[in-house]
C-alpha positions as CSV (number, residue, x, y, z in Angstrom):
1,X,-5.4,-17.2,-66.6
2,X,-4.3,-16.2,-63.1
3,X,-6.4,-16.8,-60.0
4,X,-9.1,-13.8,-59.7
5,X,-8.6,-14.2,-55.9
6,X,-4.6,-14.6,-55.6
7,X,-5.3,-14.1,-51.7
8,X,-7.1,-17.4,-51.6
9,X,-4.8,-19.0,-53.8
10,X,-1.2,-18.1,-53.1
11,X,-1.4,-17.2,-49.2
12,X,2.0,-16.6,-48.8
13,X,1.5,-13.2,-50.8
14,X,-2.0,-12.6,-49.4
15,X,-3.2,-11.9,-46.3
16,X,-2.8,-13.6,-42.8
17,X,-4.9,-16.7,-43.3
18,X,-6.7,-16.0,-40.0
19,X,-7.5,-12.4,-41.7
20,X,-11.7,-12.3,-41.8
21,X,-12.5,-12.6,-45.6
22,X,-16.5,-12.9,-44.9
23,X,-19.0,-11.6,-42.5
24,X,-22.5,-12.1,-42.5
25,X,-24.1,-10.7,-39.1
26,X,-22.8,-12.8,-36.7
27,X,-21.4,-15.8,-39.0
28,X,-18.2,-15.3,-40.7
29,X,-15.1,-17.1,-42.5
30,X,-11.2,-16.4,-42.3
31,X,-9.1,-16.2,-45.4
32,X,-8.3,-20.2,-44.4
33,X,-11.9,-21.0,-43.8
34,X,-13.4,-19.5,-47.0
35,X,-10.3,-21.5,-49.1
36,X,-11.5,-24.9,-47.3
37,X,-15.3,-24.3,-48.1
38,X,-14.6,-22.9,-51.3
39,X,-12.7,-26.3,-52.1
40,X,-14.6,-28.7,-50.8
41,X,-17.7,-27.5,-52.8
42,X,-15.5,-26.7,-56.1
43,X,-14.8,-30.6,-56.1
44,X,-18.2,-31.8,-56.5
45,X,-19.0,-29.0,-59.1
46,X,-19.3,-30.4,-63.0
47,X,-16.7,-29.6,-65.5
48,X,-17.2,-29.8,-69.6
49,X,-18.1,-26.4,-69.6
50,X,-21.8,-26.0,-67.7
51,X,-22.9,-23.6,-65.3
52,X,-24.5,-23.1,-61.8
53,X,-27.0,-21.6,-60.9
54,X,-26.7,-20.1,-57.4
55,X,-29.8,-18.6,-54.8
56,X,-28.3,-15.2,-54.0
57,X,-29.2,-14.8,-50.6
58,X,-27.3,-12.5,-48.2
59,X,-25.6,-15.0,-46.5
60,X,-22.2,-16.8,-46.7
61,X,-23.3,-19.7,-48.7
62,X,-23.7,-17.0,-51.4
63,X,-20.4,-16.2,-51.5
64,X,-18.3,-19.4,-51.2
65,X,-20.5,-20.9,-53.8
66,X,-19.6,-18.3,-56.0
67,X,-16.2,-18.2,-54.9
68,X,-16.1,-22.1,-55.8
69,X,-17.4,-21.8,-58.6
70,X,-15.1,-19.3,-59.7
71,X,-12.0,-21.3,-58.8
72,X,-13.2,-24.1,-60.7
73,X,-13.4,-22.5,-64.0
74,X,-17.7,-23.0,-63.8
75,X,-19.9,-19.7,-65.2
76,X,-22.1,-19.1,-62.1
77,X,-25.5,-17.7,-62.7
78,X,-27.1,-15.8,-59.6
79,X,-30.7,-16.1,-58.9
80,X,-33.0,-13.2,-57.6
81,X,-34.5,-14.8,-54.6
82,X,-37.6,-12.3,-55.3
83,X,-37.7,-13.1,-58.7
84,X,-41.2,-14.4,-59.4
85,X,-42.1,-17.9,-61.2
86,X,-42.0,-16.8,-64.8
87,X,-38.9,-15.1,-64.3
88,X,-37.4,-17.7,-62.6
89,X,-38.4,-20.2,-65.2
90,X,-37.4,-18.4,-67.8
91,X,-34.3,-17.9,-67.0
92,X,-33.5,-21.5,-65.7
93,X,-34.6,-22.7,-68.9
94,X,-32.6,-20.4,-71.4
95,X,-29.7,-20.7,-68.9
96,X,-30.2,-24.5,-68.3
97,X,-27.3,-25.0,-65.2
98,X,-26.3,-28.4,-64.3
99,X,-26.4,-27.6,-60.2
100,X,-28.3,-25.2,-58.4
101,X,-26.1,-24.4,-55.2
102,X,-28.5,-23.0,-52.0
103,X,-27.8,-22.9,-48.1
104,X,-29.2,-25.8,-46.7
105,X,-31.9,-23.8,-45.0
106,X,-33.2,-21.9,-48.1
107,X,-36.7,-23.1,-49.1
108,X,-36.9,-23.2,-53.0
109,X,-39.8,-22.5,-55.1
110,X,-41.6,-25.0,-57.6
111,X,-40.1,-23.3,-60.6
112,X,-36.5,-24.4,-59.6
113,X,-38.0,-27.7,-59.0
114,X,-36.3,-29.9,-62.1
115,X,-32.7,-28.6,-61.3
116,X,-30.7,-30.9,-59.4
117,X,-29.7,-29.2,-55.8
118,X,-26.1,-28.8,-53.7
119,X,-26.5,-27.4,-50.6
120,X,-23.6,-25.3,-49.6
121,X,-21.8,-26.1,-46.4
122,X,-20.0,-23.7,-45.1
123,X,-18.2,-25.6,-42.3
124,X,-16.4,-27.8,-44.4
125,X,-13.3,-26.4,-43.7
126,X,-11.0,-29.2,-44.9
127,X,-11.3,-29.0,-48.7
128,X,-8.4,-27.9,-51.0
129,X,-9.0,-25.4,-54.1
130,X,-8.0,-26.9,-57.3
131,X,-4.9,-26.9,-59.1
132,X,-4.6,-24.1,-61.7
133,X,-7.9,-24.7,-64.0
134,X,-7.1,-24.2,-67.2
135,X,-9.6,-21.8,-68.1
136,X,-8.9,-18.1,-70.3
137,X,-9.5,-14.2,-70.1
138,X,-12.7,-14.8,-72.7
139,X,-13.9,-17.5,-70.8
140,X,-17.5,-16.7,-68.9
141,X,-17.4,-16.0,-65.3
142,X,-21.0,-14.9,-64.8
143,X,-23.9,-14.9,-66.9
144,X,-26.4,-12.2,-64.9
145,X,-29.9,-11.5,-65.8
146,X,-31.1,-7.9,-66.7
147,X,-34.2,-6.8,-66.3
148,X,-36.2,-7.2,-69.3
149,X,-37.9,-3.6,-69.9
150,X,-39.0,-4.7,-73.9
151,X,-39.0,-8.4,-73.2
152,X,-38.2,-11.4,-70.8
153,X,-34.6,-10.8,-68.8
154,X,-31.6,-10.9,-70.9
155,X,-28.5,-13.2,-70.2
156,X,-25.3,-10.9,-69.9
157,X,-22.3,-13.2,-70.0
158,X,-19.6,-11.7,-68.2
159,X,-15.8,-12.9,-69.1
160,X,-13.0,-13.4,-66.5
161,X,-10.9,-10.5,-68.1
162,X,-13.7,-8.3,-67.2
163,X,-14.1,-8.9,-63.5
164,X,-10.6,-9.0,-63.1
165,X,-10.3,-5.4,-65.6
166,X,-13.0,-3.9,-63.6
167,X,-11.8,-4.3,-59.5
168,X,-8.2,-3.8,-60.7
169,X,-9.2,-0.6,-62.8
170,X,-11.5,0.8,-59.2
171,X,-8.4,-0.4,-57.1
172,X,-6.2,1.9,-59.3
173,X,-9.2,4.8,-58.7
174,X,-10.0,4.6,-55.2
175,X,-6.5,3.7,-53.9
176,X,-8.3,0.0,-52.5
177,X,-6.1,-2.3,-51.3
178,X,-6.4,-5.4,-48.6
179,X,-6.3,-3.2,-45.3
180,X,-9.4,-1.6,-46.7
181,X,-12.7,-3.6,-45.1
182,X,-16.0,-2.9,-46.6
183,X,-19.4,-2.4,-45.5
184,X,-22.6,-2.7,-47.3
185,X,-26.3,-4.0,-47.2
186,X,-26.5,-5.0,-51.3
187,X,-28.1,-7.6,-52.6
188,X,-25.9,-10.4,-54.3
189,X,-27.7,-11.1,-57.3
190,X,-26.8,-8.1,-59.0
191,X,-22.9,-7.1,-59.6
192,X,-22.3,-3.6,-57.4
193,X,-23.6,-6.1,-54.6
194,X,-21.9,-9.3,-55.7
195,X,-18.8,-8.6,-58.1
196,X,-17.6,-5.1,-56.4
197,X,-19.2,-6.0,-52.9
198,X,-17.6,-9.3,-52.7
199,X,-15.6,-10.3,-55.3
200,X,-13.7,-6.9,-55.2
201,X,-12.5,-7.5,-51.3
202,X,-11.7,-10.9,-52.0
203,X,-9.3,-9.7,-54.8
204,X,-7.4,-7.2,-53.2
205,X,-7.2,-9.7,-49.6
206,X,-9.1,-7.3,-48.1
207,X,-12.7,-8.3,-46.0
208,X,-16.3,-7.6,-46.7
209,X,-19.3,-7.2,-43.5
210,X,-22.4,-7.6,-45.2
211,X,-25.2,-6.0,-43.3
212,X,-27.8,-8.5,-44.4
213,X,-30.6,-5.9,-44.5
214,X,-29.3,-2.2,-44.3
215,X,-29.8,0.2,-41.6
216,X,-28.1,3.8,-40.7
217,X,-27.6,1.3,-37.2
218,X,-25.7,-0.9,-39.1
219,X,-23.8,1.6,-41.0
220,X,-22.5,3.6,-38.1
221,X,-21.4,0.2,-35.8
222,X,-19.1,-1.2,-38.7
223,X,-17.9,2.1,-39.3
224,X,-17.0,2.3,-35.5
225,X,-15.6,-1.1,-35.4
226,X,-13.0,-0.9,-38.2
227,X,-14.8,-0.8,-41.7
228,X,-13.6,1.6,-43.9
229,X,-15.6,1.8,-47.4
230,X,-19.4,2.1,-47.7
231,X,-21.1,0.9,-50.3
232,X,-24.7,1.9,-51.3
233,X,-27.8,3.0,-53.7
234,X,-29.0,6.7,-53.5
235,X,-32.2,5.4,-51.9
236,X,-29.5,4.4,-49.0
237,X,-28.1,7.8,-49.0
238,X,-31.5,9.3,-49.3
239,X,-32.2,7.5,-45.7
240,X,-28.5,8.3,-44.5
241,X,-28.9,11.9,-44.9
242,X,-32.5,12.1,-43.6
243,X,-31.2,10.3,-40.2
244,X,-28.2,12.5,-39.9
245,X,-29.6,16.1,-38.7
246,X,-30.9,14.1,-35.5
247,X,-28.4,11.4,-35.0
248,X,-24.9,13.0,-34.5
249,X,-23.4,9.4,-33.9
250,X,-24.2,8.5,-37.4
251,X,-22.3,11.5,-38.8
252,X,-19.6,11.0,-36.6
253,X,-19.0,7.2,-38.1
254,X,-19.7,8.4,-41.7
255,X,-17.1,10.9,-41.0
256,X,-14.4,8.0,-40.4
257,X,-14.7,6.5,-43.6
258,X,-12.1,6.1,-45.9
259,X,-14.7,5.9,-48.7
260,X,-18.3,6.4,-49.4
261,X,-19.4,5.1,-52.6
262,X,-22.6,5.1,-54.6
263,X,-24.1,3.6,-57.4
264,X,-26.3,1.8,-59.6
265,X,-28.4,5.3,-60.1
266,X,-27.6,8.8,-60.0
267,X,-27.6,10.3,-56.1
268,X,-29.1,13.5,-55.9
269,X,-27.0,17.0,-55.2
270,X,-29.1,17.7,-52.4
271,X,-28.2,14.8,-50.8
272,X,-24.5,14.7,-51.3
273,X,-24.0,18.0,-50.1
274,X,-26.3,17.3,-47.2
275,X,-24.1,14.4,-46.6
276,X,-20.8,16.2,-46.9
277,X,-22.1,19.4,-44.4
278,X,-22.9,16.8,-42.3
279,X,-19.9,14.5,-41.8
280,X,-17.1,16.2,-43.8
281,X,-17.6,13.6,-46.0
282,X,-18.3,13.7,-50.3
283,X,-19.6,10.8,-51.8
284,X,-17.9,9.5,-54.8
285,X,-20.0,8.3,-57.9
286,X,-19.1,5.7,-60.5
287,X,-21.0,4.9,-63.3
288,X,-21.5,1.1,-65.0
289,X,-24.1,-1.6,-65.9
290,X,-24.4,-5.5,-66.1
291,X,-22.8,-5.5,-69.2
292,X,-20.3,-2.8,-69.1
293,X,-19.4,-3.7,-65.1
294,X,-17.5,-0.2,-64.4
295,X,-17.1,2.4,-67.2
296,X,-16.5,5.7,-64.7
297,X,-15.5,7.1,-61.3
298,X,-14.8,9.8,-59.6
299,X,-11.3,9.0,-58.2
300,X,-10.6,9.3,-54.2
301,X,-7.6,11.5,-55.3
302,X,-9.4,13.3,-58.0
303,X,-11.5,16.4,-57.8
304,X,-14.7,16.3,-56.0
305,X,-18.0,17.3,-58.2
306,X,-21.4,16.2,-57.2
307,X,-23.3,15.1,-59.7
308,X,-20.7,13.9,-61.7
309,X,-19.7,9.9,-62.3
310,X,-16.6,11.1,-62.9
311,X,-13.6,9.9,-65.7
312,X,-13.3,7.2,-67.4
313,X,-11.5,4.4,-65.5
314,X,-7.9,2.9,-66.6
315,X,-8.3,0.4,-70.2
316,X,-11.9,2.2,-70.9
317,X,-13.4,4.2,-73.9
318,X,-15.7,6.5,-73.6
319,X,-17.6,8.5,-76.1
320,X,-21.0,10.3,-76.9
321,X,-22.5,9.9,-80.3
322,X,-25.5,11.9,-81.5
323,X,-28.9,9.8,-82.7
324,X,-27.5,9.3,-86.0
325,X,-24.2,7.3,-84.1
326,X,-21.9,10.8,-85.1
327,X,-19.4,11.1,-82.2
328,X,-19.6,14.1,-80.7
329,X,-16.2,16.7,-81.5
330,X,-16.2,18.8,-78.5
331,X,-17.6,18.4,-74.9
332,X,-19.2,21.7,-73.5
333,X,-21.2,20.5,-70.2
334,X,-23.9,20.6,-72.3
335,X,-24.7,19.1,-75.8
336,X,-26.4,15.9,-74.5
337,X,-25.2,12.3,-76.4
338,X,-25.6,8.8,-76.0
339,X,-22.8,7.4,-74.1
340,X,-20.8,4.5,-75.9
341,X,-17.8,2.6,-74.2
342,X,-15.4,0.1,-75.8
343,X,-12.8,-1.7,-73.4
344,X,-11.2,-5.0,-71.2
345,X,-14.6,-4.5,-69.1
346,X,-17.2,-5.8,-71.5
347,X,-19.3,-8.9,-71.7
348,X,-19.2,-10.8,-74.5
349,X,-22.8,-11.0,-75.6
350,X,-26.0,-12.4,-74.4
351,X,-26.8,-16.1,-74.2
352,X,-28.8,-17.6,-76.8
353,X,-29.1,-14.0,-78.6
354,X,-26.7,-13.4,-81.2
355,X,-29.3,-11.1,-82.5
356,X,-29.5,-8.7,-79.6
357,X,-26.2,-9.1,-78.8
358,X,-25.2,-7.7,-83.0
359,X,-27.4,-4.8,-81.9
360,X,-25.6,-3.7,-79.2
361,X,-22.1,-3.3,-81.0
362,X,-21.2,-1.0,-83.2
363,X,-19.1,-2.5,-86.1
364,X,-16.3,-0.9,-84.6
365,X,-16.9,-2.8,-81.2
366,X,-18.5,0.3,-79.4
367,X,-21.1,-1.1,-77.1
368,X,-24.3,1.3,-76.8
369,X,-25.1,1.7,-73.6
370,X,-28.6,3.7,-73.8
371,X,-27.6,6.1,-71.2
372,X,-27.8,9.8,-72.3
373,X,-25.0,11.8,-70.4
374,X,-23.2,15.5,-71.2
375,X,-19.5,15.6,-70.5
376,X,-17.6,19.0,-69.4
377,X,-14.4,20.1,-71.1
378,X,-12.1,18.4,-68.7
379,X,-13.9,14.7,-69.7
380,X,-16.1,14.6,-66.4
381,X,-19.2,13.0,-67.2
382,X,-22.9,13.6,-65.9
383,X,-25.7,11.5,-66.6
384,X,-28.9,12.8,-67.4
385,X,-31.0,9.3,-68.2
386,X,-32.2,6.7,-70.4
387,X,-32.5,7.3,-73.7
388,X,-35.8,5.4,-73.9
389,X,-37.4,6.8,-70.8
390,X,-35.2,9.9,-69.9
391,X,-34.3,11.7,-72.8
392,X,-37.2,14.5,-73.6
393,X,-37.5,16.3,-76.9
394,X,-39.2,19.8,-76.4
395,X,-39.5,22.5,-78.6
396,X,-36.2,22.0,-80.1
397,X,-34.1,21.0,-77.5
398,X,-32.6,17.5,-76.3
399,X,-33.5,17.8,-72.2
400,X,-31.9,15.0,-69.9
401,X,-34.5,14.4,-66.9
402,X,-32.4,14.0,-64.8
403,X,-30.8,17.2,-64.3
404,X,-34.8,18.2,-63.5
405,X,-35.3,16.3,-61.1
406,X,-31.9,16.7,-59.4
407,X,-33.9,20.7,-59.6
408,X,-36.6,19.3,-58.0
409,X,-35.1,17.7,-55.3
410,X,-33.3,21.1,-54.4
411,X,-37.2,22.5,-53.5
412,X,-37.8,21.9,-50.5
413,X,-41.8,20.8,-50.3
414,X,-40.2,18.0,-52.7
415,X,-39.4,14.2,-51.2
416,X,-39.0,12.7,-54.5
417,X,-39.3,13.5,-58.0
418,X,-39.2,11.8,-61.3
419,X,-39.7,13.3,-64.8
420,X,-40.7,12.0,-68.1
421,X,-41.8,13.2,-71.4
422,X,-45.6,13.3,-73.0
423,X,-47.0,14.5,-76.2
424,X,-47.3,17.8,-76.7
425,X,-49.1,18.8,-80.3
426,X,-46.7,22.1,-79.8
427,X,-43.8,20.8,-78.5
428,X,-43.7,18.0,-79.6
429,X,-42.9,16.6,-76.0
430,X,-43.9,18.4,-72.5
431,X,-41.9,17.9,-69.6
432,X,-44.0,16.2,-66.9
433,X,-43.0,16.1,-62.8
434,X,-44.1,13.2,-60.4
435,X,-43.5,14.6,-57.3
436,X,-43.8,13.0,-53.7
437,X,-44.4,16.0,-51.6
438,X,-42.8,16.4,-48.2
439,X,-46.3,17.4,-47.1
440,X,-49.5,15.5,-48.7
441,X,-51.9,18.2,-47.3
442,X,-49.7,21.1,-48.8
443,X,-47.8,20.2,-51.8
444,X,-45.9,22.9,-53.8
445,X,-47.9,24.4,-56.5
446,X,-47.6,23.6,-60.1
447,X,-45.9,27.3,-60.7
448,X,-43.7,27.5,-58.0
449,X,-42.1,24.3,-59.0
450,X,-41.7,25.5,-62.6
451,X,-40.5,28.8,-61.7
452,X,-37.9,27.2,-59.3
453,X,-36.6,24.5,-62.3
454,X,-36.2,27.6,-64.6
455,X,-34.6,30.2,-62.7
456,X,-32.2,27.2,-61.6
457,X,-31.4,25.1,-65.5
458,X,-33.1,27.1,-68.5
459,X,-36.5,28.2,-69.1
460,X,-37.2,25.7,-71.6
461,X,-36.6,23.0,-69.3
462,X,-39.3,23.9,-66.7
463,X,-42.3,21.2,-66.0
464,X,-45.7,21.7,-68.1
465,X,-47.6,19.6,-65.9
466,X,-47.0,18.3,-62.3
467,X,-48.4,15.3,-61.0
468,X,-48.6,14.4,-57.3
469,X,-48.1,11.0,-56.1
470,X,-47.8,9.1,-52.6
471,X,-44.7,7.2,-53.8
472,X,-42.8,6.9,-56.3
473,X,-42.4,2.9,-58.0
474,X,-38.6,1.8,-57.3
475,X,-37.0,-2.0,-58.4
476,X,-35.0,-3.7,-55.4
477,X,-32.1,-1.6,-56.3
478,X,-33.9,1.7,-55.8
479,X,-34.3,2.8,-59.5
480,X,-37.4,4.6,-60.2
481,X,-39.4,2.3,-62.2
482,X,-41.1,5.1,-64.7
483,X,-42.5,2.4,-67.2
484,X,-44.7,1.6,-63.8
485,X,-45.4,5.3,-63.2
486,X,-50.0,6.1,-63.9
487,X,-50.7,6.1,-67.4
């Protein structure tokens, strides 16, 4: 298989090799820096086939060790610095890498204690990638942990094929190419931070400014200085768009973006069309997880539609399949199904679990995603949840909470919302809002948020009950964490 970073590895098609690659506040690496580090490290990794584990920090060493790792054919596994002992444990143990590959300052906890350490240096400028490693398409590039909802954390092992099939599929959809630089404040143990925030630059020759922890501040100064993409979570957005009304700097810099892109959960209508009256700006959504990488986007060129995640990308199938696993004939905007994708951009299973990974396929090779979505006429796609947290059955009907809460968020007394489903001996399941008031001492009423959901959806998809709440439980990503919501 071809280099996944042909800048690195054939400069005379890439870029200058005095082009910035990496930046990391105030530390970064040129295109002929990062290929030095990158070497040197690659030629003290292991071969035969083992992995590395590497402590995801957001800091260079996270990325050349990766990058390394890459180039010498050796899976990498990224560690969640936050990750607590158990975790950690757990997954060094069903993962069982031969390094673990850290910045020299990094301070490890006991539970990576019995894996042997490389620190990463940076500064050693003088190595050499390796010659052409004779590794495949099918062969693992990542194995990443997903958070284990039912169960300890699951290892998604992620083939070369489908990083390569992913960034080349989002290059084809948001026209990216090496002039484009990219700014974003993600965290590197998850791929939107790690395989589209840095491994995607790096692929095209383009650069990357990580912002190490994200601020609007941050945001608007790389914008000004040259950085044309953003790349963020809705709870990013959320913060953008409250900032903008009183910061017309901010607005101004957003407004120079080629791209503003967000993922990982569904952003709020409210705040995209904030967002866009504000800077001139839309937001484009794609839609993926760990084990998919990209399925969707909404393409620069394409149509904007907020709310949407867009079309399917280049090389991807996409369908919706009722409970039973019957596709669904016709797409109306409405009839809600269970999104199921087949294509170049799927892992291959998960490690040590042949039995999870048989009940994710179909025996045609559909992978189930979980995620409940309705799909207009024209193949746009709209999520509306989980299907074990976010799918509600009420009096008859299949209700996607999310479309409620994007309802919800339209009110203004309403911060944040989340919606779930409870027994109902009538129903058979009432809808239930969480909702983070814009003003504890005079939160919207119970009625006046059910009247405003019906008028605005359907009746029949109005809250029973209403519950208030200081703050809503997120994951380091910004996902509502509803399994955590009061019992």
């Amino acid at each position: 298989m071809s280099s996944l970073f042909p800048a690195l590895t054939d400069p005379p098609s890439g870029p200058p090799s005095d082009r910035a690659a990496l930046r990391f506040g105030d530390r970064s690496l040129t295109y002929a820096e990062l290929a030095g580090a990158a070497g040197f490290l690659a030629a003290r990794l292991p071969g035969g086939g083992g992995r590395v584990a590497v402590w995801a920090t957001p800091a260079l060493e996270t990325a050349v060790a990766v990058v390394a790792a890459l180039e010498a054919g050796v899976p990498v596994v990224p560690l969640n610095p936050k990750s607590g002992e158990r975790e950690l444990g757990h997954i060094l143990s069903d993962s069982a890498p031969a390094l673990l590959l850290a910045a020299p300052r990094d301070e490890l906890p006991s539970a990576v204690g019995d894996v042997p350490r490389l620190d990463v240096d940076v500064r050693a400028i003088d190595g050499r990638l390796p010659d052409r490693v004779p590794v495949g398409d099918e062969d693992p590039a990542l194995v990443v942990y997903t958070s284990g909802t039912t169960g300890p954390p699951k290892g998604a092992v992620i083939p070369r094929r489908a990083v390569a099939a992913t960034l080349d599929a989002l290059a084809d959809a948001w026209g990216w190419t090496g002039d484009d630089v990219l700014v974003h404040g993600l965290p590197l143990f998850h791929v939107h931070g790690l395989v589209l925030g840095v491994l995607g630059p790096l692929r095209r020759g383009g650069s990357v400014r990580h912002l190490g922890r994200f601020s609007a501040e941050g945001v608007a100064r790389e914008l000004n200085s040259g950085a044309t993409m953003l790349f963020g979570v809705p709870t990013m957005y959320h913060r953008l768009a409250e900032t903008l009304p009183d910061d017309p700097g901010l607005a101004e810099a957003l407004g120079r973006a080629r791209l503003l892109v967000s993922g990982s959960a569904a952003l709020p209508v409210h705040d995209h069309e904030r967002i866009t009256a504000a800077t001139g700006q839309r937001v484009i959504e794609r839609y993926g997880m760990t084990e998919t990488l990209m399925n969707t986007s909404v393409r620069a060129d394409g149509e904007p539609r907020a709310g949407t995640v867009g079309l399917p990308l280049p090389g991807v199938e996409l369908r919706l399949v009722e409970e039973d696993g019957t596709p669904l004939t016709s797409y109306d905007g409405e009839s809600v199904g269970e999104i199921q994708v087949r294509g170049p951009n799927l892992f291959t299973g998960y490690l040590n679990r042949p039995d999870a990974t048989a009940g994710a396929f179909t025996a045609d090779g559909w992978f189930r995603t979980g995620d409940m979505a309705v799909r207009d006429g024209d193949g746009y796609v709209r999520i509306v949840g989980r299907k074990a947290t976010d799918l509600i059955k009420s009096g008859g009907h299949k209700i996607g909470a999310g479309e409620i809460e994007n309802a919800l968020l339209e009110h203004p007394g309403v911060r944040e919302a989340a919606v779930t489903g409870e027994p109902d001996a009538d129903l058979g399941e009432r809808i239930v809002a969480w909702i983070v008031p814009q003003d504890r001492q005079s939160p919207p009423r119970e009625t006046e948020l059910a009247d405003h959901v019906a008028t605005r959806l359907a009746p029949h998809k109005r809250p029973r009950v209403v519950r208030y709440l200081d703050v809503l439980p997120r994951n380091d990503m910004g996902k509502i964490m509803k399994r955590a919501l009061p019992s």
